[in-house]
N, C-alpha and C positions, 0 to 999 in steps of 0.2 A: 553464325547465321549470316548467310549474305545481305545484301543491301536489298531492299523493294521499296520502291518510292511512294505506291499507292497503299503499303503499310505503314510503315517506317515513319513516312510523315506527320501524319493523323495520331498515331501512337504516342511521337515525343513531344506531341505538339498537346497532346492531352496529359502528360505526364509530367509536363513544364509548366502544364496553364498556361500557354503562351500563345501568341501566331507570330512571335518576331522571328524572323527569316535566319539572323545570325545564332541567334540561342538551339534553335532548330538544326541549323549546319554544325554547332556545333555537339549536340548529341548526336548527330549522325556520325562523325570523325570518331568519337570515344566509345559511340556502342556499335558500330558496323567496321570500324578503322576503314572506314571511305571517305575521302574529300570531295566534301560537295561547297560550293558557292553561295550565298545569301541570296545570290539573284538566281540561282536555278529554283531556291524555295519558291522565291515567290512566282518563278514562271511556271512553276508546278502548280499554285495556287490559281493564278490566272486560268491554267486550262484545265482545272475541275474547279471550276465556281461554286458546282451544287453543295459539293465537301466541304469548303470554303465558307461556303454561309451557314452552314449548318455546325462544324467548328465554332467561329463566327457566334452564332446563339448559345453555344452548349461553353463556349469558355470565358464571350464578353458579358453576355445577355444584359441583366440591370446590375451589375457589378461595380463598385468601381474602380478606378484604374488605379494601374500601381504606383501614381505619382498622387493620386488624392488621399486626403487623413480619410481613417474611418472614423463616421459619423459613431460619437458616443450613444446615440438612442441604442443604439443598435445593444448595448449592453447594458439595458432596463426593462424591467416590466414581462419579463421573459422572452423578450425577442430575439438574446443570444438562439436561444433554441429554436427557433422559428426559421435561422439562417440555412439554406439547402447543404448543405455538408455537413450540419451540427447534425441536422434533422435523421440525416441518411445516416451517422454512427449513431445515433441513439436507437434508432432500428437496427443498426447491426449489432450492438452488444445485447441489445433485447433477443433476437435471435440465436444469441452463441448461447452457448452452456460450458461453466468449467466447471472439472472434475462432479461429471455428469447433472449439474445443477443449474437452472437459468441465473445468470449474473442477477445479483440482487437490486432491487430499485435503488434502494441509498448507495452502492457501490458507483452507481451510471452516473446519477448527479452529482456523485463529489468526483468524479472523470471528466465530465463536462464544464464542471466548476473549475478546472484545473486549464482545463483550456480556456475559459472565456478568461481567467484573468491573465492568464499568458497575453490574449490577442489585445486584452483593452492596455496590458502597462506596456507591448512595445508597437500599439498600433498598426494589428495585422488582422485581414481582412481571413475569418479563415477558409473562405471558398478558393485564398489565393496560397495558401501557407503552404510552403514548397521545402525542400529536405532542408536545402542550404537556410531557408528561414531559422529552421527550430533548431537547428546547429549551433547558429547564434545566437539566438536565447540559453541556449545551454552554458557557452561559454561567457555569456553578459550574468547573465545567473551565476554562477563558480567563482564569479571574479567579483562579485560583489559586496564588499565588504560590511553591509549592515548585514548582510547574515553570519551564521556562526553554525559547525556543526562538530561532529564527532571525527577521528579519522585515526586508527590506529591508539587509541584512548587518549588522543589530546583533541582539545577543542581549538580547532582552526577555523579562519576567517573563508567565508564563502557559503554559497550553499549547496545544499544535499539536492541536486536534482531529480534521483532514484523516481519521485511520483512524475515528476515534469513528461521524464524520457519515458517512462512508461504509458504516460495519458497521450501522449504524442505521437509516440510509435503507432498505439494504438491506433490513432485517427490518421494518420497516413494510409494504415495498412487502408483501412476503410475506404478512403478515398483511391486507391489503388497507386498510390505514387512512389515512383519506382525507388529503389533504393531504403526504402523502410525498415527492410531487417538488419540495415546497418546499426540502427541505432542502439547501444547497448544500452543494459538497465542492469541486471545485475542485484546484489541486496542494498537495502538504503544502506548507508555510513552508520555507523556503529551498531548495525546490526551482529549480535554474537559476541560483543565487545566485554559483554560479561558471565560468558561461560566458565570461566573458571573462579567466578567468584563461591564462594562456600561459606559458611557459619556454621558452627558448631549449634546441633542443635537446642543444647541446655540455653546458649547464647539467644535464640529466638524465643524461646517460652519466657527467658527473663526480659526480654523486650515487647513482649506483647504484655507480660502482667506489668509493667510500668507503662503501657499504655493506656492499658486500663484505668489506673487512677488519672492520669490525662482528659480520658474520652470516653466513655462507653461505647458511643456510637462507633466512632475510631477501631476500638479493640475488638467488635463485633464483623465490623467491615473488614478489618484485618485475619482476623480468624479464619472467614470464609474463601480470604484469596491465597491464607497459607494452606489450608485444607483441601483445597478443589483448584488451586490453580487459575481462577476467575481471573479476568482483567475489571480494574476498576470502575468503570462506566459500566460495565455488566452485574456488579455488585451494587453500586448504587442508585439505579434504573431497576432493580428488580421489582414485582411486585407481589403483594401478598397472594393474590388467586394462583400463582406460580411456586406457592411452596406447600406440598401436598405432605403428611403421614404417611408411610408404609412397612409397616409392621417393622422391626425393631430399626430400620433406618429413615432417613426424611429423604424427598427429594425437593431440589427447586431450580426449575426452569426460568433462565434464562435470555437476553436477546447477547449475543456473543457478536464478535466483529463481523462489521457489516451488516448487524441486526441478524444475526443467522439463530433459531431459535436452537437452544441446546438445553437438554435434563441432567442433571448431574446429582449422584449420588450423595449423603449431606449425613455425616454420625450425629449420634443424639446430643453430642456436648456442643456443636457446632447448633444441632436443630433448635434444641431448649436455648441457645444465646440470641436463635433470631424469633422467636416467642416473646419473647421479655421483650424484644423492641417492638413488634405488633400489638404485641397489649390486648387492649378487645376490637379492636379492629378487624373487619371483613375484608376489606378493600382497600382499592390504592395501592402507593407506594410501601415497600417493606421501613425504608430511610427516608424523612422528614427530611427531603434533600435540600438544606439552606447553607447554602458556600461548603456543604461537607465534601466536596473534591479539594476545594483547599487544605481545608480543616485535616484532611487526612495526610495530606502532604507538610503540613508545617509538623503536624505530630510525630510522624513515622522520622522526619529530618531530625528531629530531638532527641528520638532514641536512636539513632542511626551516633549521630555526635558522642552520646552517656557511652553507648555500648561495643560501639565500632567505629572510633574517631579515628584509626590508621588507612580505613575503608571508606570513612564517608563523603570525603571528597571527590572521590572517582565515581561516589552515586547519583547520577545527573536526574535518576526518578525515584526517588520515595517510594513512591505508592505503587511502584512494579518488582519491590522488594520481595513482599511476602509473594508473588505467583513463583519468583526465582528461586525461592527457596522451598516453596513446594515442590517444584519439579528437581532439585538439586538432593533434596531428605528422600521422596520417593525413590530413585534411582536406586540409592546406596540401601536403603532399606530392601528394595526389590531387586538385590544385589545385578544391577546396571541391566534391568530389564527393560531396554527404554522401547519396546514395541508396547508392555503392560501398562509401562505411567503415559505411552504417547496416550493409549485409550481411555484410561483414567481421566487424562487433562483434555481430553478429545481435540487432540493436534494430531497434525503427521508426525510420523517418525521421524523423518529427514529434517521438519521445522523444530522437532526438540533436541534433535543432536548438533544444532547448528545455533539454535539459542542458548543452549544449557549444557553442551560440551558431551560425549561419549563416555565411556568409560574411558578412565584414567591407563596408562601405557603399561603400568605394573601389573594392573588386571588381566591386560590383553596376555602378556606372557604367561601369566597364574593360569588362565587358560588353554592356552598354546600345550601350556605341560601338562593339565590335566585331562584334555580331550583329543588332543591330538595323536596318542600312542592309542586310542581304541582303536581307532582304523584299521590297524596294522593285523 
């Protein structure tokens, strides 16, 4: 695209957040390969005044500048939100829809949340947050050694920035500054890290009945995330008015990630187990939920040690055991039907072949020779 001055300038000069003449010159040399002068900016600037001040309001207005701290009120009492860039993406992901759905309410404020703590730990303004900022953050972040993540199944020092660069990305996009789709995101660090994990199934029903003498609560909660695949804040958030009869099977509804309401099919040994924990209860919660997120996790860690001490080091969550082994038993049961268990576990396809592995490579040939000479 060739050079235009009465574009080109207003463009990079909204795209920088900037009016300084040289930062202007030089995105003009890197996105036109034209050399311009810092003093023709601004003699450019001089003879359209009217652009100039209107610039001017739309990029200084009551800001402040990029040598002043930002003032901490600004990240209390909900004022982050109130800041005209916060304001403008929270209307824009209000507006988007993915996979034809409106982004849900708790998904936007823990996005938002992500940025206002980026802006207040490294003191950026974000009507001012520019590519090269959140760059920085990323590598001040990576390199910081109070964090710890996963990476290849060792735990290395730094952190996972997978939500940062995606909450980021996003608000760039929003903001329209240029270069946004640079930013990769990709899957968090250790996501899929345990697809090829497996137990024998006799090895799971002997660990869920020694959890039972453990917990009941425990071994109930457990039951339902080896059975259905539930994640555990969805098991234990459930509520009674959510778990209905239906002729020879039960159902119970659900808030699933991101509070997304989901119904899931529920057999009668699983149903009559969350009976006995309701009792005569109407209402409410299904789980008397006091530290039982803990409580499930110190348990499940106990039988994980008795039962699968070769395994249980590499288990960094407990309590995401039993949904992995739901989807790891249904597969082979549904000899590697993973469209049937995606619908089952109500995921996509692509998120359970990528958390819980395909079928296995001998299969793939087992098939190759038995369907592949119909063609012919």
């Amino acid at each position: 695209m060739n050079y235009k001055a009465s574009r080109d300038i207003p463009q990079f000069a909204r795209e920088l957040r900037s009016l300084s003449p040289s930062k202007i010159a030089d995105r003009i040399l890197n996105r036109r390969n034209v050399e311009r002068t810092p003093e023709s900016v601004t003699m450019w600037f001089k003879d359209h005044l009217n652009e100039f001040e209107e610039l001017k309001k739309e990029l200084v207005g009551a800001l402040p500048t990029e040598k002043q701290a930002v003032d901490s009120s600004m990240f209390q009492d909900g004022n982050f939100q109130e800041v005209p860039s916060v304001k403008e993406w929270i209307l824009f992901m209000r507006t988007r829809r993915r996979k034809g759905k409106d982004l849900h309410p708790v998904y936007i404020t823990r996005q938002v949340q992500i940025l206002r703590n980026v802006c207040e730990r490294f003191s950026k303004h974000p009507d001012r947050l520019t590519l090269h900022d959140v760059q920085e953050v990323f590598m001040a972040l990576e390199k910081d050694e109070s964090f710890t993540h996963w990476e290849n199944n060792e735990k290395v020092k730094g952190k996972d920035t997978n939500q940062e660069r995606r909450a980021l990305k996003d608000f760039l996009k929003s903001k329209g500054v240029s270069g946004w789709e640079k930013i990769g995101v990709g899957k968090p660090s250790g996501y899929g890290q345990y697809k090829e994990l497996h137990v024998e199934k006799e090895v799971v029903q002997a660990m869920l009945e020694y959890i039972k003498t453990r917990d009941f609560r425990v071994y109930v909660v457990d039951k339902i995330m080896y059975h259905n695949g539930l994640r555990l804040n969805a098991v234990v958030n459930s509520k009674i008015e959510g778990f209905k009869a239906d002729g020879e099977w039960d159902t119970l509804t659900v808030l699933e990630k991101f509070r997304e309401r989901k119904t899931f099919m529920v057999i009668r040994e699983v149903g009559d187990l969350i009976r006995q924990v309701i009792g005569e209860r109407k209402e409410g919660s299904i789980f008397e939920r006091v530290a039982l997120d803990n409580r499930v996790g110190e348990v499940n860690r106990e039988a994980l040690k008795r039962f699968v001490p070769e395994l249980e080091p590499k288990i960094e969550m407990p309590n995401h055991f039993f949904r992995h082994m739901c989807a790891q038993h249904l597969l082979r049961a549904s000899k590697w039907n993973s469209k049937a268990v995606a619908a089952m576990m109500q995921c996509s396809e692509q998120s359970l072949n990528e958390s819980y592995g395909g079928a296995p490579q001998g299969k793939q040939r087992e098939w190759c020779e038995q369907y592949l000479p119909l063609l012919s």
